[in-house]
ROKELO-247979 format. One record per residue: residue in three letters; chain; x, y, z of N, C-alpha, C in turn. Coordinates in steps of 0.02 Angstrom, whole numbers, plus 50000, padded with zeros to 5 digits. Example, Ala and Ser with C-alpha at 12.3 -4.5 7.8 and 13.67 -1.06 7.14 Angstrom:
<rest=ALA, kette=A, neast=50660, nnorth=49716, nup=50390, caeast=50615, canorth=49775, caup=50390, ceast=50660, cnorth=49835, cup=50390>
<rest=SER, kette=A, neast=50642, nnorth=49888, nup=50354, caeast=50684, canorth=49947, caup=50357, ceast=50645, cnorth=50002, cup=50394>
This chain:
<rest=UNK, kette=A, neast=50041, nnorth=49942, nup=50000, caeast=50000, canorth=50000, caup=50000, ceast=50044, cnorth=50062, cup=50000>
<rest=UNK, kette=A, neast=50035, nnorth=50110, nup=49975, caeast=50045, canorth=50158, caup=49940, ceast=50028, cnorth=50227, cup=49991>
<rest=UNK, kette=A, neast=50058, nnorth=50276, nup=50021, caeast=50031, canorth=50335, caup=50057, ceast=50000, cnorth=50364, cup=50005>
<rest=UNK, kette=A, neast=49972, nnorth=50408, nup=50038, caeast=49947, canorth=50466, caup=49973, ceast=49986, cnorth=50521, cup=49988>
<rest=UNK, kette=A, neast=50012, nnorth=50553, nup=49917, caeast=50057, canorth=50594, caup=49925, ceast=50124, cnorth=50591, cup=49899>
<rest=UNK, kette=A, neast=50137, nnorth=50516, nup=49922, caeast=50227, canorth=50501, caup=49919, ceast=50220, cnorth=50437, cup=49844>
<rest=UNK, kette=A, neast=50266, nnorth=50483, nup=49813, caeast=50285, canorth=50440, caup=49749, ceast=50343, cnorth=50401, cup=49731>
<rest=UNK, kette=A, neast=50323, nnorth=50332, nup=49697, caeast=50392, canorth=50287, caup=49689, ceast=50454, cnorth=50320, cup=49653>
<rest=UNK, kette=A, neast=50513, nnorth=50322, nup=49674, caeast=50552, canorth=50367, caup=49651, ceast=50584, cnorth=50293, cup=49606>
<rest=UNK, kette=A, neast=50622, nnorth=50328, nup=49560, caeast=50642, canorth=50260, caup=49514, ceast=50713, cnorth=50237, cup=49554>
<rest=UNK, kette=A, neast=50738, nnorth=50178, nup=49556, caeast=50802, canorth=50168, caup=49584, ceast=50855, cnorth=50150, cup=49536>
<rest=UNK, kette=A, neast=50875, nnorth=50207, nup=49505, caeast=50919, canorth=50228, caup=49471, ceast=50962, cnorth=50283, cup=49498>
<rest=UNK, kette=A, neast=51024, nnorth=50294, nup=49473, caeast=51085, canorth=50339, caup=49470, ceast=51061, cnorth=50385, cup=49419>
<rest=UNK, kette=A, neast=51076, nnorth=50448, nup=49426, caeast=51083, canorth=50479, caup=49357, ceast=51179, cnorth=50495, cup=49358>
<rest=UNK, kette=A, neast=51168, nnorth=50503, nup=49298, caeast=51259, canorth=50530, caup=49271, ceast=51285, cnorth=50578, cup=49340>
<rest=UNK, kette=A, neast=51243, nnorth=50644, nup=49335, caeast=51269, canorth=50680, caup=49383, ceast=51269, cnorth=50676, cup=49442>
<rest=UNK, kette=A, neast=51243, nnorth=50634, nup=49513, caeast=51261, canorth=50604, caup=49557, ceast=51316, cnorth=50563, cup=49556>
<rest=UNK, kette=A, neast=51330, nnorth=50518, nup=49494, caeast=51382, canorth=50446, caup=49493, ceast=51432, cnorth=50498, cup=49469>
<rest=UNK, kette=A, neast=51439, nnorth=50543, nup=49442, caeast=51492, canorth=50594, caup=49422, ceast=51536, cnorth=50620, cup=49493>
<rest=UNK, kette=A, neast=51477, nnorth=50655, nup=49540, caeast=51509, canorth=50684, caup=49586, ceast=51531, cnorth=50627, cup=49640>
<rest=UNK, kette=A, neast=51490, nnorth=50556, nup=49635, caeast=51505, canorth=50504, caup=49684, ceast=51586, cnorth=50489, cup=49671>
<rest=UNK, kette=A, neast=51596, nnorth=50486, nup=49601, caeast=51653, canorth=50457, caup=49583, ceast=51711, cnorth=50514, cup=49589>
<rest=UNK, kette=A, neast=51696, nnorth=50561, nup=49572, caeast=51745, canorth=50629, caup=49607, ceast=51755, cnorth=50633, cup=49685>
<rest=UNK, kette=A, neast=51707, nnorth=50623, nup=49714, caeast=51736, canorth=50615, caup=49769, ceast=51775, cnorth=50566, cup=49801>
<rest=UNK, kette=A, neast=51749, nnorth=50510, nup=49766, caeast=51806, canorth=50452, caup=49777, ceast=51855, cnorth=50459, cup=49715>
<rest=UNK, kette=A, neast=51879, nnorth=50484, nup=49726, caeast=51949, canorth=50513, caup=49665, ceast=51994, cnorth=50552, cup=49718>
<rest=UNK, kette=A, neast=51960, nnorth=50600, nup=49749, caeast=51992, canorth=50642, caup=49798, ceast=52012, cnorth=50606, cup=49872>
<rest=UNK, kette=A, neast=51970, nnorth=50572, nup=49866, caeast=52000, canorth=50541, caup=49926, ceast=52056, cnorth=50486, cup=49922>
<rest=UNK, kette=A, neast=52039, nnorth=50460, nup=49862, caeast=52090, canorth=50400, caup=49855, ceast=52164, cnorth=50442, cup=49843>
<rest=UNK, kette=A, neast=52153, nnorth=50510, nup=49827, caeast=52229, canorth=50533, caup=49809, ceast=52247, cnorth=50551, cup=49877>
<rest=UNK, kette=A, neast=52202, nnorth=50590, nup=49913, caeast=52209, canorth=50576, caup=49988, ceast=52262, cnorth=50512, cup=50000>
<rest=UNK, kette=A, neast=52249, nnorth=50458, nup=49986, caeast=52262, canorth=50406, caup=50039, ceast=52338, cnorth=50389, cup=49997>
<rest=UNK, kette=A, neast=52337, nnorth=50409, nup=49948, caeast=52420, canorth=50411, caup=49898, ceast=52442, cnorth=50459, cup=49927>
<rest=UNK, kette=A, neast=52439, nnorth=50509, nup=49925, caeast=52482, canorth=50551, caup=49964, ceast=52519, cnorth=50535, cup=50021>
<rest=UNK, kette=A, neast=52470, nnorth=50517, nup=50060, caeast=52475, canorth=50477, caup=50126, ceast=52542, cnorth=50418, cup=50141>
<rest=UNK, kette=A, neast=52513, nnorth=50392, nup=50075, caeast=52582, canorth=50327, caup=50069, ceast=52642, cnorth=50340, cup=50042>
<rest=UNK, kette=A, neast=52633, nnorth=50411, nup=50013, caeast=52698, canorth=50422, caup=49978, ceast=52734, cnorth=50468, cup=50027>
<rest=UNK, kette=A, neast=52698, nnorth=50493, nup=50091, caeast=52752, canorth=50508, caup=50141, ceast=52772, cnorth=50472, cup=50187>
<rest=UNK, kette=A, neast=52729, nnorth=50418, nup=50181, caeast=52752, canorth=50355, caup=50213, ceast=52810, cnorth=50319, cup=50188>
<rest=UNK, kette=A, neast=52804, nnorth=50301, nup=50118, caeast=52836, canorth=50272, caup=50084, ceast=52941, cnorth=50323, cup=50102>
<rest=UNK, kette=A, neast=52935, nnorth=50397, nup=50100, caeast=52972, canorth=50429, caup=50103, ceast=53022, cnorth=50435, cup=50180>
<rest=UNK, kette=A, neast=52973, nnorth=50409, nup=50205, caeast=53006, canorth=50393, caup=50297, ceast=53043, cnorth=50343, cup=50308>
<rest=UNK, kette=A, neast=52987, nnorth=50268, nup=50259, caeast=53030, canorth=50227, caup=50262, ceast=53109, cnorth=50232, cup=50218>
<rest=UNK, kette=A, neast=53108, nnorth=50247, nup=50154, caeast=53165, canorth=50275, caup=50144, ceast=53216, cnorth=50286, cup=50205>
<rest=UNK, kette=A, neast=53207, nnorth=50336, nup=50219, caeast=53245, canorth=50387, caup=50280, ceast=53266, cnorth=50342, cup=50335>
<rest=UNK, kette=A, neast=53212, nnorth=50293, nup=50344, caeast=53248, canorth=50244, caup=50408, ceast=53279, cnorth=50184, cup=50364>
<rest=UNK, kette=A, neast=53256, nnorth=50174, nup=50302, caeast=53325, canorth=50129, caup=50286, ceast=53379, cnorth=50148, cup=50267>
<rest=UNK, kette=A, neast=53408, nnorth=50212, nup=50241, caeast=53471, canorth=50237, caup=50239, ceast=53512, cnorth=50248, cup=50293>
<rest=UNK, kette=A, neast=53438, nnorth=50275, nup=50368, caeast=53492, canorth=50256, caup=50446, ceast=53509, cnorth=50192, cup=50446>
<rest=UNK, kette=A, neast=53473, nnorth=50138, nup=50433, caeast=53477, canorth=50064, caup=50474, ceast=53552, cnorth=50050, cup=50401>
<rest=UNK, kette=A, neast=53570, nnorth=50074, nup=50369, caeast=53619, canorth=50053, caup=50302, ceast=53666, cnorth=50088, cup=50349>
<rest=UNK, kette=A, neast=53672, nnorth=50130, nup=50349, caeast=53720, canorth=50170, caup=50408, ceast=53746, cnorth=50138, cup=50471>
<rest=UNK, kette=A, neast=53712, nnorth=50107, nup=50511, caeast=53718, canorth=50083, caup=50556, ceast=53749, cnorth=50035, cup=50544>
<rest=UNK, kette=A, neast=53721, nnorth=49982, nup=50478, caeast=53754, canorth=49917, caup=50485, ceast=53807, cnorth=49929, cup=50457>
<rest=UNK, kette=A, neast=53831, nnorth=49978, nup=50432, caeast=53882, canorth=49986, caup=50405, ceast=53951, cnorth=50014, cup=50466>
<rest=UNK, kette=A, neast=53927, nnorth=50042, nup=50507, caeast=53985, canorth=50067, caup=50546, ceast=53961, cnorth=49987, cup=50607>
<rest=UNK, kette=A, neast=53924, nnorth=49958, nup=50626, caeast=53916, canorth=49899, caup=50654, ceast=53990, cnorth=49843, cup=50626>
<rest=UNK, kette=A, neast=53961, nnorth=49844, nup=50551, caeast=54030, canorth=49806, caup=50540, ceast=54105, cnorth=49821, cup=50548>
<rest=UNK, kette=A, neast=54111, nnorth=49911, nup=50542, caeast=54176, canorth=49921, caup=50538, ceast=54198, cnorth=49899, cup=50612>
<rest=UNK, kette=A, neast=54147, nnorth=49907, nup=50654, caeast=54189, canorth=49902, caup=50721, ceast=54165, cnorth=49831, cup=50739>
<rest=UNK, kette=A, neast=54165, nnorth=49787, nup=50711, caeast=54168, canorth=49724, caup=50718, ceast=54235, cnorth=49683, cup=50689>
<rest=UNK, kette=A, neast=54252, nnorth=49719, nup=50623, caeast=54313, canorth=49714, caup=50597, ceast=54357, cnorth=49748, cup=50640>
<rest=UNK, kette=A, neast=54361, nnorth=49800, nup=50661, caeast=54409, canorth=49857, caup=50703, ceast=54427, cnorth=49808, cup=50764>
<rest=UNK, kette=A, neast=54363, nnorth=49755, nup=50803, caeast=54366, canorth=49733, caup=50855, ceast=54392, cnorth=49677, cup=50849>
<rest=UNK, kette=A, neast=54390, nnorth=49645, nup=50782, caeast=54440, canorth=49573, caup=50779, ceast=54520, cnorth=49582, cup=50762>
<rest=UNK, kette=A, neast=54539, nnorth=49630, nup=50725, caeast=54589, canorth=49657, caup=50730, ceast=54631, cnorth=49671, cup=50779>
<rest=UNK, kette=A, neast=54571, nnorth=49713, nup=50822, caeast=54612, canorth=49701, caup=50862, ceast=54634, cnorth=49669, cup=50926>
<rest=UNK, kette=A, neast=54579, nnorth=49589, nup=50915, caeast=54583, canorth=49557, caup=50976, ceast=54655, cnorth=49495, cup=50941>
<rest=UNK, kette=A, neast=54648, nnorth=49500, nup=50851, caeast=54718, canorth=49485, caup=50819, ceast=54776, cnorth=49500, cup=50856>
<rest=UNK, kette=A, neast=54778, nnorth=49580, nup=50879, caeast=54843, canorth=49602, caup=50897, ceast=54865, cnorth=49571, cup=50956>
<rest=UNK, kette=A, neast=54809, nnorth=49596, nup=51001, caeast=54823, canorth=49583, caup=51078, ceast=54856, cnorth=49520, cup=51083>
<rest=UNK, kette=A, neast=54803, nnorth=49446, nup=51031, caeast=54853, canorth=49389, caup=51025, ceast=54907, cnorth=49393, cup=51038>
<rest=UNK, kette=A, neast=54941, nnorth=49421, nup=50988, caeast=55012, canorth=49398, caup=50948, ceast=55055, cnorth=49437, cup=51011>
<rest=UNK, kette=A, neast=55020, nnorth=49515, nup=51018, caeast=55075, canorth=49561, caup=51086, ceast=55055, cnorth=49512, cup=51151>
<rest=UNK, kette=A, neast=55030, nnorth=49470, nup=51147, caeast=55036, canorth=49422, caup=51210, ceast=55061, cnorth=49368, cup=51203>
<rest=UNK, kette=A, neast=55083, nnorth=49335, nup=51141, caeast=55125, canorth=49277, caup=51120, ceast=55157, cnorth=49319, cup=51130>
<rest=UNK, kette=A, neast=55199, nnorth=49349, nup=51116, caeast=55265, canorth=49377, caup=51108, ceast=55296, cnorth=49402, cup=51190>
<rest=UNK, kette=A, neast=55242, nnorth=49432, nup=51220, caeast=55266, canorth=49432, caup=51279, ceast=55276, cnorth=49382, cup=51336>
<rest=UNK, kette=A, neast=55203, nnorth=49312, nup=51307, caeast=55236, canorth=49243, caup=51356, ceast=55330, cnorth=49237, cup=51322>
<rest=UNK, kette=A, neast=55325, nnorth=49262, nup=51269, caeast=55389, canorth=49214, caup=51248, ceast=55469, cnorth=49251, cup=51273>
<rest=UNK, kette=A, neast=55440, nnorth=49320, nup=51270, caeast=55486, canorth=49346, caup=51324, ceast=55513, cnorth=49339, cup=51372>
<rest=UNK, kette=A, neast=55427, nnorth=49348, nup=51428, caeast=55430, canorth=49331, caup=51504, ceast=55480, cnorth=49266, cup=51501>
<rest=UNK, kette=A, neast=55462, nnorth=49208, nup=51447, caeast=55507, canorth=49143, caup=51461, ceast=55589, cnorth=49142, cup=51452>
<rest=UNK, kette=A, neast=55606, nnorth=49184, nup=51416, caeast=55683, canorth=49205, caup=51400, ceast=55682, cnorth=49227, cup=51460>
<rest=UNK, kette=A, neast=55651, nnorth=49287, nup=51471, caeast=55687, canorth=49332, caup=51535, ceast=55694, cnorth=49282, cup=51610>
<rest=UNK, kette=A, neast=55645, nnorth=49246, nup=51626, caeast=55653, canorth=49169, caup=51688, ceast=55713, cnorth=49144, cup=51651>
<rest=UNK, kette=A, neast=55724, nnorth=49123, nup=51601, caeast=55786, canorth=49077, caup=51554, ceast=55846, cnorth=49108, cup=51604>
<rest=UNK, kette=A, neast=55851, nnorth=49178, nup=51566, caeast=55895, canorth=49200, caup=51590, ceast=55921, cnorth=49224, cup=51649>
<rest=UNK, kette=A, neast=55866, nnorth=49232, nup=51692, caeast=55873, canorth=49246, caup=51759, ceast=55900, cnorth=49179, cup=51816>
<rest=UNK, kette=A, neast=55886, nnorth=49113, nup=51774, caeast=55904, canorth=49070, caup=51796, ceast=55972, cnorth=49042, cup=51807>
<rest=UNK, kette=A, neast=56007, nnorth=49060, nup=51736, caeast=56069, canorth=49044, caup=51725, ceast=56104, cnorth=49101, cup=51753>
<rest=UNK, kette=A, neast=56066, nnorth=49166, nup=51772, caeast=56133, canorth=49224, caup=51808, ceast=56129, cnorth=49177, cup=51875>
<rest=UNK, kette=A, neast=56058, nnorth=49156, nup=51909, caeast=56070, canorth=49120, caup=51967, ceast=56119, cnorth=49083, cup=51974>
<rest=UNK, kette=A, neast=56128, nnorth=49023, nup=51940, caeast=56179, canorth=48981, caup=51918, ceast=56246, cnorth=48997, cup=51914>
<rest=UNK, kette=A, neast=56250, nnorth=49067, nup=51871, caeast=56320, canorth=49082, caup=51887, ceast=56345, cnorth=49124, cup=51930>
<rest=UNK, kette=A, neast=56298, nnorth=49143, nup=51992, caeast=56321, canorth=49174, caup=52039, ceast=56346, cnorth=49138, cup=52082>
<rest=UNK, kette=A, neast=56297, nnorth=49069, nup=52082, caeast=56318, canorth=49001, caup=52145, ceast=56359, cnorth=48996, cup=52113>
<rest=UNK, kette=A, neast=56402, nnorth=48985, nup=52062, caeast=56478, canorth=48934, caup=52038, ceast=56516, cnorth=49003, cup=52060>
<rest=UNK, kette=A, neast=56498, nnorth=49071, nup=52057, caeast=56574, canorth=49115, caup=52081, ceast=56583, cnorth=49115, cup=52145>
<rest=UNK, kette=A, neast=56510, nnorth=49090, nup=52193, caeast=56519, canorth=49102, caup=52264, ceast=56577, cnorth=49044, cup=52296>
């Protein structure tokens, strides 16, 4: 049943509603590009820090084997010392008892 008064409207679009529907979803969707393209631009920015980082990460990982290399060898070299220098401290012993 039917009011009196109120008429069936047809359920159709016309052009100029679906025109401005679709303009407005045009504007918004560039909205939401924009959006990602300063997003997109941050991430950038934090992967050239995190490239940075791993980059001085490694140097001082290299810097730190280097120089746990050195410490090696300046500590071979000084057991091998310390052992001359007892060597020799032994035999001055030795020849102090044969002058006494």
């Amino acid at each position: 049943m039917q009011k009196k008064g109120v008429q069936n409207k047809p359920n159709y679009v016309t052009l100029p509603v679906f025109e401005k529907g679709t303009d407005f979803m045009a504007k918004s969707f560039a909205k939401v590009f924009e959006r990602f393209e300063q997003i997109d631009k941050r991430f950038e920015r934090t992967d050239k820090v995190l490239e940075s980082m791993l980059k001085e990460m490694q140097t001082n990982s290299q810097d730190a084997k280097d120089h746990r290399m050195m410490m090696g060898s300046l500590n071979h070299s000084d057991i091998n010392q310390e052992r001359k220098i007892n060597g020799l401290e032994m035999r001055i012993e030795k020849l102090e008892q044969k002058i006494k």
